[in-house]
C-alpha positions as CSV (number, residue, x, y, z in Angstrom):
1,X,1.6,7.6,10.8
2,X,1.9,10.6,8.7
3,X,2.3,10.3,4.6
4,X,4.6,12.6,4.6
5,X,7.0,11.2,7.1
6,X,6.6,7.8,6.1
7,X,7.9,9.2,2.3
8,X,10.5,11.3,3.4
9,X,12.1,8.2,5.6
10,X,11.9,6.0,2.8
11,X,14.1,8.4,0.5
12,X,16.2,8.8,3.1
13,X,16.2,4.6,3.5
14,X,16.0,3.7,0.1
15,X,17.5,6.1,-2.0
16,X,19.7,8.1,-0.4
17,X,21.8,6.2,2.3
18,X,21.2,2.9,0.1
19,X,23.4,5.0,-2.8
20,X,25.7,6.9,-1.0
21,X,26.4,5.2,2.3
22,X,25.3,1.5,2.0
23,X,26.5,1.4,-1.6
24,X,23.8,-1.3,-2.9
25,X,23.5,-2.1,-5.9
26,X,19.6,-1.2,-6.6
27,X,18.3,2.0,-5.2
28,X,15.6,3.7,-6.0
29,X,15.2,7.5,-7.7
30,X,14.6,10.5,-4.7
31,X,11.9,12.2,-6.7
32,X,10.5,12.9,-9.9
33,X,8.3,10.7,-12.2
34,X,11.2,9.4,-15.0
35,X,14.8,10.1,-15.3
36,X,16.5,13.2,-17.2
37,X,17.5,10.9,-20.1
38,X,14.4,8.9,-20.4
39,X,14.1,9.8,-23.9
40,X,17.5,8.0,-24.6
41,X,16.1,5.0,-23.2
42,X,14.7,1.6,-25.1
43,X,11.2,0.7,-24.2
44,X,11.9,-2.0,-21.8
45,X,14.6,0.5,-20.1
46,X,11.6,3.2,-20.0
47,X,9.3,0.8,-18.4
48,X,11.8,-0.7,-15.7
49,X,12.7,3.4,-14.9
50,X,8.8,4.3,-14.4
51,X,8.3,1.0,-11.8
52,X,11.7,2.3,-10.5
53,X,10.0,6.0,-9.6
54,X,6.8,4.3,-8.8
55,X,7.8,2.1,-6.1
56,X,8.4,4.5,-2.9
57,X,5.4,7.1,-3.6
58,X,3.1,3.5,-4.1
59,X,5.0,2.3,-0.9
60,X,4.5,5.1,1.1
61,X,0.6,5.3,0.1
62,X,-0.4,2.1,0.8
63,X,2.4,1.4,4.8
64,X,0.4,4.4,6.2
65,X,-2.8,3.0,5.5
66,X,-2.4,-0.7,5.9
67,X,-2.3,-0.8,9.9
68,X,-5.7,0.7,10.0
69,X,-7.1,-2.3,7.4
70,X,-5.4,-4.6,9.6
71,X,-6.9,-4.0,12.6
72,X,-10.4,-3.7,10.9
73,X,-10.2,-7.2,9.3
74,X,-9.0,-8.7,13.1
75,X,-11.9,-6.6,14.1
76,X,-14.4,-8.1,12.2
77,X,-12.8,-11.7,11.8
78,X,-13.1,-11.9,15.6
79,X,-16.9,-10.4,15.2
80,X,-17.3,-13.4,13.0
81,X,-15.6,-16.0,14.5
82,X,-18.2,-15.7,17.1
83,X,-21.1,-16.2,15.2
84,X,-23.2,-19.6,15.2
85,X,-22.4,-20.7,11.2
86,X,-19.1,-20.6,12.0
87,X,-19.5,-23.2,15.3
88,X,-21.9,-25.1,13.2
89,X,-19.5,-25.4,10.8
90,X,-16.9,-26.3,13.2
91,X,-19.6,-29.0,14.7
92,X,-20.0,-30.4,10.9
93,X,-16.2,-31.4,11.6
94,X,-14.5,-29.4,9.1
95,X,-11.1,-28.2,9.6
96,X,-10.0,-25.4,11.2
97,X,-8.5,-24.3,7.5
98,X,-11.7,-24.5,6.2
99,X,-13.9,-22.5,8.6
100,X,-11.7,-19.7,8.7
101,X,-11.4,-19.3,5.0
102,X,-14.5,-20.8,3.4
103,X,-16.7,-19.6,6.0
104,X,-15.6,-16.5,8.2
105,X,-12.8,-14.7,6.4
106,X,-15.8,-14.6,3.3
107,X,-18.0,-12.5,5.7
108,X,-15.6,-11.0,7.4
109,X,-14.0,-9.4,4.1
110,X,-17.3,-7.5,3.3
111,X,-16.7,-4.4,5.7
112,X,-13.0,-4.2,4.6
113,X,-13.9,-3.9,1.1
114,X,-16.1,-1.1,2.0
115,X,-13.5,0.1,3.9
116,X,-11.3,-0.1,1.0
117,X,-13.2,1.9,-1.6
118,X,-13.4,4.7,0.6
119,X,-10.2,4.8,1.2
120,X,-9.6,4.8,-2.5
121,X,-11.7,8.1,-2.9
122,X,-10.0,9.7,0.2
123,X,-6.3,8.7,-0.8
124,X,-7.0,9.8,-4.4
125,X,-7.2,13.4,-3.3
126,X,-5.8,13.9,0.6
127,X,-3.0,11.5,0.9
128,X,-1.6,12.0,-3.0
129,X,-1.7,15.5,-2.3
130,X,0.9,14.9,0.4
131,X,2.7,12.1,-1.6
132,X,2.8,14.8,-4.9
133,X,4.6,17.5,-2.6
134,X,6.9,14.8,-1.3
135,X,8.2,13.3,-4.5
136,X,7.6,16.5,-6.7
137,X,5.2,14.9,-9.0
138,X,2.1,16.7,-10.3
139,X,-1.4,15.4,-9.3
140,X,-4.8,15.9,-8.6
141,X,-3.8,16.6,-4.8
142,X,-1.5,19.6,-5.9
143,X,-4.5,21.7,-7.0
144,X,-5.4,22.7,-4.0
């Protein structure tokens, strides 16, 4: 799913109809990196308004890419699973706890992290770039 869309429906979810038509009592800012009196603020009251502007834009980055890492880590879990450590171990009488996480998920994490640090160079630039224009923040992605 897009970046984009994913951001706008969660200011439309968690900001806007959560202030003005669900009435809740935490909602979280539309845009912008702090609030317009952030320099009235004590220092706890400045940090808990930068988490408060940094949960949707982290949200948003991190929903549109975790269905792709999901269904990597199945893929290569199930790669794994197959393989003859894994029934030896299972033959050795362990439990089925312990082969999955001592044995296969170990392995079967390898090509996820991989997966992960590119996905940390790509989102830096491409998907913060769409984030940035979404929640008007400047970043590295609003260069181009």
């Amino acid at each position: 799913m897009p970046t984009f869309w994913l951001a706008l429906m969660l200011i439309l979810v968690f900001s806007l109809n959560a202030r003005n038509v669900w009435e809740w009592p935490l909602w979280f800012p539309a845009s912008g990196i702090h609030h317009v009196d952030y320099d009235l603020f004590t220092a706890w009251g400045k940090i808990r308004d930068r988490f408060m502007h940094l949960v949707l834009p982290s949200l948003s980055l991190t929903l549109a890419l975790a269905a792709g890492i999901a269904r990597y880590q199945r893929g290569a879990m199930l790669d794994v699973i197959r393989q003859d450590f894994v029934r030896t171990a299972r033959a050795k009488g362990l439990g089925p706890l312990a082969v999955v996480f001592k044995h296969a998920l170990r392995n079967a994490l390898i090509p996820v992290i991989t997966l992960l640090g590119l996905y940390l160079g790509v989102a830096s630039w491409t998907w913060s770039s769409c984030a940035s224009w979404t929640w008007c923040w400047r970043s590295p992605g609003s260069c181009f």
